[in-house]
C-alpha positions in Angstrom: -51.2 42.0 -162.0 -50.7 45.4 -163.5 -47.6 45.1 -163.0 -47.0 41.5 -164.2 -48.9 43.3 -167.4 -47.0 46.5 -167.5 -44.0 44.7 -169.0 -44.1 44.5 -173.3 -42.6 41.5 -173.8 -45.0 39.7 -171.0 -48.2 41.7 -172.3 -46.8 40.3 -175.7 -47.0 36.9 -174.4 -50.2 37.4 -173.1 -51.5 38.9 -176.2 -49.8 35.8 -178.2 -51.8 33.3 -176.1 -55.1 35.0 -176.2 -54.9 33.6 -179.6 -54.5 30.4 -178.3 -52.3 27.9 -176.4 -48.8 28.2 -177.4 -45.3 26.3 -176.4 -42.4 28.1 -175.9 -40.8 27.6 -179.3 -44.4 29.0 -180.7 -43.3 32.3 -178.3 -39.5 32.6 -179.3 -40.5 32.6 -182.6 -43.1 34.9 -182.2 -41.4 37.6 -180.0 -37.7 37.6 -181.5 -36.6 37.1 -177.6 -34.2 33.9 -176.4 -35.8 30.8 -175.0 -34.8 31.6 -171.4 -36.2 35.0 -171.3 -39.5 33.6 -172.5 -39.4 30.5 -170.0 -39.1 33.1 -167.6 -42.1 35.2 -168.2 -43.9 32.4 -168.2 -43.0 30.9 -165.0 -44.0 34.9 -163.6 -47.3 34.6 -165.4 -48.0 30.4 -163.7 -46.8 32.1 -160.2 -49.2 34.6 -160.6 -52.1 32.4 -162.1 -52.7 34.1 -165.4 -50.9 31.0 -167.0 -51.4 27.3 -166.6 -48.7 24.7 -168.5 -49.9 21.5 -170.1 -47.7 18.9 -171.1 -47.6 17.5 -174.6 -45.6 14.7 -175.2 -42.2 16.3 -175.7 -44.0 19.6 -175.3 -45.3 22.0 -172.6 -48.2 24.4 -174.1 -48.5 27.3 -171.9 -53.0 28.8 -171.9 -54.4 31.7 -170.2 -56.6 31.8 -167.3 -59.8 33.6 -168.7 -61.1 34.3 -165.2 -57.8 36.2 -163.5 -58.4 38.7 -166.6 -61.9 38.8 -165.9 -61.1 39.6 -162.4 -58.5 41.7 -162.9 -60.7 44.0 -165.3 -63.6 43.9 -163.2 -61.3 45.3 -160.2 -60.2 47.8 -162.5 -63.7 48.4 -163.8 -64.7 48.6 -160.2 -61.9 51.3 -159.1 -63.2 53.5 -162.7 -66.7 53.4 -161.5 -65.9 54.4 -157.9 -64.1 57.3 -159.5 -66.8 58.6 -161.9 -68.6 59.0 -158.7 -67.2 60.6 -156.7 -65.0 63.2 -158.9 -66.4 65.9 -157.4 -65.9 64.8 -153.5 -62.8 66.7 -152.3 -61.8 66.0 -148.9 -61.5 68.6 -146.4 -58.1 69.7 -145.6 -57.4 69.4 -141.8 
């Protein structure tokens, strides 16, 4: 996921449709970037579940899956936590 997200044009895409459902013409305009290079984002984003497509009519509206970013930040927020606690627990070298 961090890595899907690490990428500015995906985390742009992302951004775009925290706003709202968006088609791909909505996201070419948007970004500046070609039609095929936002079609493939996208089908990254499906594969990994942050996206869900909707048909339309002529039309496929791309939404984000609330709950993968509320999982990914709470395994985040989980790995932060862990850390605060235990800064100060050095392992021994052997």
């Amino acid at each position: 996921m961090i890595r899907l997200l690490a990428d500015p044009l995906r985390a742009q895409i992302v951004a775009l449709l925290a706003e709202g459902p968006a088609c791909t013409c909505h996201l070419v305009e948007d970004t500046g970037a070609k039609q095929p290079n936002i079609s493939n984002h996208l089908r990254l984003l499906r594969e990994a579940g942050l996206v869900v497509s909707e048909p339309q009519g002529r039309f496929t509206y791309y939404r984000l899956v609330p709950e993968a970013l509320e999982a990914a930040a709470g395994y985040l927020t989980d790995m932060a936590s862990q850390a605060r606690a235990r800064s100060e627990a050095r392992r021994e070298c052997p």
